[in-house]
C-alpha positions in Angstrom: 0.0 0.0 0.0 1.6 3.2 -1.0 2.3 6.2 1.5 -0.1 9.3 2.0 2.0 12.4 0.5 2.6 15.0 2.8 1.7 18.6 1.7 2.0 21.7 3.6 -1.3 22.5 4.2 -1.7 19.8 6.5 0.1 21.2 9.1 -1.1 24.1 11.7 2.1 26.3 12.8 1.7 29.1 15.8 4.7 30.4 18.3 3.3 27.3 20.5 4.8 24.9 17.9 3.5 23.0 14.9 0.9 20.5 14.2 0.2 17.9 11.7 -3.2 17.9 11.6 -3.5 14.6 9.9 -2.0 12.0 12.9 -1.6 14.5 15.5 2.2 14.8 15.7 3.8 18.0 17.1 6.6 19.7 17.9 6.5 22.1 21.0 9.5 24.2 21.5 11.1 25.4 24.7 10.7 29.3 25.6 13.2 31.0 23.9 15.1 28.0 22.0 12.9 27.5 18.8 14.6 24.9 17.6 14.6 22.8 20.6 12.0 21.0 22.1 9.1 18.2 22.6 8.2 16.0 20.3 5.0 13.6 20.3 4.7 11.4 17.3 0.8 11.4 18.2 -0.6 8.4 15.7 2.7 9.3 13.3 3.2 5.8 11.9 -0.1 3.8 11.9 -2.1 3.7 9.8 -5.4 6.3 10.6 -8.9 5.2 10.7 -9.3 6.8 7.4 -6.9 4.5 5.8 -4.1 7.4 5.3 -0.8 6.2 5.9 1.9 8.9 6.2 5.4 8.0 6.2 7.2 9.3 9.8 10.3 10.8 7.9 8.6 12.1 5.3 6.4 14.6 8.1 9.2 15.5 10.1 11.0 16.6 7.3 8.3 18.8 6.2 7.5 19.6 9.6 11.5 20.9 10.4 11.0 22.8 7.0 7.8 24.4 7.7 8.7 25.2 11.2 12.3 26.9 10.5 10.5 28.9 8.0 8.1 30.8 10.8 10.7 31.0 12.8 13.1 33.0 10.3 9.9 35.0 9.4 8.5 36.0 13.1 12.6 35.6 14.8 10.9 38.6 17.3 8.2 35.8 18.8 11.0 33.9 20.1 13.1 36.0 21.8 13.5 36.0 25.9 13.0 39.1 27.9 14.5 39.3 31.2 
């Protein structure tokens, strides 16, 4: 059975983190370190009740992609006041 392709619109990005919408997965980052932080794989590598199957490498790579994007793009969201 093939793979479900990943496209961008399946994923919901905010200064909380970023969410594929499809299986769940996030990634929430720590305050002030964008690029470091929590990942939950959610139902990332079974297959959904709606038969899509998306390959875990394929998302995370989109997801990295999508996510350093916003945070070039807003860098002022993630800085740390003292």
């Amino acid at each position: 059975m093939p793979s479900t392709p990943v496209q961008r619109d399946q994923f919901e990005v905010s200064p909380k983190g970023i969410t594929h919408k499809p299986s769940g997965a996030t990634y929430t980052p720590h305050p002030g370190a964008p690029f470091s932080g929590t990942i939950n794989l959610s139902q990332l590598g079974d297959v959904l009740t709606n038969g899509d199957d998306y390959r875990p490498h394929e998302v995370q790579t989109m997801m990295e992609r999508l996510w350093a994007e916003y945070v070039n793009a807003n860098p002022r969201l993630f800085e740390v006041h003292d």
